[in-house]
N, C-alpha and C positions, 0 to 999 in steps of 0.2 A: 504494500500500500504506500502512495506516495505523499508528502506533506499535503501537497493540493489537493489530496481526497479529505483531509481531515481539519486541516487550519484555512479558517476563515478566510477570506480579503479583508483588507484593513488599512482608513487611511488616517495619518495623521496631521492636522491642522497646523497653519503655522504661530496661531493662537493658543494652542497646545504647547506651542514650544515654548515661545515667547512672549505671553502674558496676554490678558485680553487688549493691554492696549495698544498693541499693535496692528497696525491699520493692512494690511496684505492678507486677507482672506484665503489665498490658495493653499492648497497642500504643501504641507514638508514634504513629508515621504507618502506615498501609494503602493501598497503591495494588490495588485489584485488577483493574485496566485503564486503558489509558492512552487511553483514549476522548479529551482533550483536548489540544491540540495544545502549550499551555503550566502548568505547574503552578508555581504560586507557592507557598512558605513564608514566611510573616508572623508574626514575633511580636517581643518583647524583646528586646535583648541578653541571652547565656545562656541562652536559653530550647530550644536545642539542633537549631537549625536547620541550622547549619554540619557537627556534628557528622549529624542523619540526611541530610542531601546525601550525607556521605562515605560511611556508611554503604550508603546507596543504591546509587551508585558501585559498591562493593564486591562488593555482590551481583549487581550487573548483569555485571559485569566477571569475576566468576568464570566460571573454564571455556570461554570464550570468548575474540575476539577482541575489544577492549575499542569496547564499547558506547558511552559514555559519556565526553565529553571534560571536565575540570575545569580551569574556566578562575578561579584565586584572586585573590585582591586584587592579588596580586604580578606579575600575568599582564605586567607591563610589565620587568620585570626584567631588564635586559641591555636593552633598547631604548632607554632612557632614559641620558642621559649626568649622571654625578653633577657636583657645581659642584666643578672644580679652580682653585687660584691660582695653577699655573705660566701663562702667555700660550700658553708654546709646546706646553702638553698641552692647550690647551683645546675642540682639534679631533680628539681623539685616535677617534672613534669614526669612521669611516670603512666599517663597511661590515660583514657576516655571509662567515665562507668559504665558497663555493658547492662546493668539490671535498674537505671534510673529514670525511670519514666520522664520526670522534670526536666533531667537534661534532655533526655530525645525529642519534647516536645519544644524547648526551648531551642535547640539546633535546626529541628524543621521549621517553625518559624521564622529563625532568624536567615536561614537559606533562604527562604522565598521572599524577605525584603531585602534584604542587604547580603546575600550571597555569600557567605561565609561557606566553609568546606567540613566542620564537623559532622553536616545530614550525610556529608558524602564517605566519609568515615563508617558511621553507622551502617550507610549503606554495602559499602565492601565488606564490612562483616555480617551483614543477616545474608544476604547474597550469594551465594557462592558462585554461582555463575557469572559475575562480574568481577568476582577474585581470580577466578581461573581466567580471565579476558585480558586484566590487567596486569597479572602475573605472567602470563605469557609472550606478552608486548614486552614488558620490560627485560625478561629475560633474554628475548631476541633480540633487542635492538640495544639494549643494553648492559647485559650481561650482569644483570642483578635481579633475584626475586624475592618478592613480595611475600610475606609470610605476617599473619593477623593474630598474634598470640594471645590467650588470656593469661594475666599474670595478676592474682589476688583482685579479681572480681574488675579487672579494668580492660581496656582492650591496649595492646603495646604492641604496636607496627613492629616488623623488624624486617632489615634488608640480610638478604643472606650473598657471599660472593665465595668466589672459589679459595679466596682469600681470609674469610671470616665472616662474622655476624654482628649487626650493632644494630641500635637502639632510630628510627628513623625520628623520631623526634629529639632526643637528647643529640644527639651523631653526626645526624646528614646535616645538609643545609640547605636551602631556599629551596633551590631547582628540582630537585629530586621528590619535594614534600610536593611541588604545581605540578609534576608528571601524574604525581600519582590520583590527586584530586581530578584536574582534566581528565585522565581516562576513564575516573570512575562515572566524573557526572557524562561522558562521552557515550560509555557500555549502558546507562542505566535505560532505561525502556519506557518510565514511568513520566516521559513529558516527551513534547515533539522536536522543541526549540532549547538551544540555552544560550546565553547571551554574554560571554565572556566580557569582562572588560579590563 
């Protein structure tokens, strides 16, 4: 089945973008079928790119169950460990709750406004089928796999190499933590679109 069998048309105003007092009535953007499989927006900063994504979103997302995942700049947010100077915090991140309802429900939320990557966490571990998708990509292309451990009731990525094993939150760095989120919201099934930024 192709997006255009499933996602709307949709257009966005340029009073949508930029406020009602803006006198230019025409469309920003017009999709009126999603005939291709990726859609790019290219322009300046400002130029209200960010802005018709969200918009888009919105309207996809009405009425429905949401279409559409938003994945922001910030999508690393809670995965990443900030620089502390106590020695003895400096290992303090250990792992996501696997049995916390609050937090699951506080991650899917905050996924679907502000796109942060812990839903997508969640998701590579209830999933297995999108761990075997991701782990296999990563293993081919980059000679590292993905393994989702439980360690005292939390969930603890770890990258495994021919080399050794370590901690992907304590361990890695930046790059490797966006491969890993990208592929997951990439493999997941459960929306049409998702909107990197």
């Amino acid at each position: 089945m192709t997006s255009r069998e499933i996602l709307p048309a949709v257009t966005v105003s340029n009073k949508e973008i930029f406020g009602p007092n803006i006198a230019n009535e025409t469309p920003f953007v017009q999709i009126p079928d999603w005939n291709s499989p990726v859609i790019y927006f290219v322009g300046r900063n400002g130029s209200g790119k960010t802005r018709a994504a969200k918009r888009i979103a919105t309207k996809l997302n009405q009425g429905t169950p949401a279409t559409v995942k938003m994945l922001s700049t910030d999508r690393l947010t809670g995965l990443v460990e900030q620089p502390r100077t106590s020695e003895t915090t400096k290992r303090q991140l250990k792992g996501f709750a696997i049995d916390d309802a609050d937090t699951r429900t506080t991650a899917k939320m905050q996924s679907s406004v502000s796109g942060t990557g812990l839903d997508d966490i969640y998701a590579i571990t209830d999933r297995p089928e999108i761990l075997i998708r991701v782990a296999a990509f990563m293993r081919r292309s980059l000679h590292r796999f993905v393994e989702m451990r439980e360690v005292n009731g939390r969930i603890d990525p770890f990258i495994v190499t021919d080399e050794g094993e370590y901690s992907l939150l304590r361990d890695e760095g930046h790059g490797l933590r966006e491969v890993l989120i990208l592929l997951t919201a990439t493999y997941r099934d459960d929306w049409k679109v998702f909107d990197c930024r």
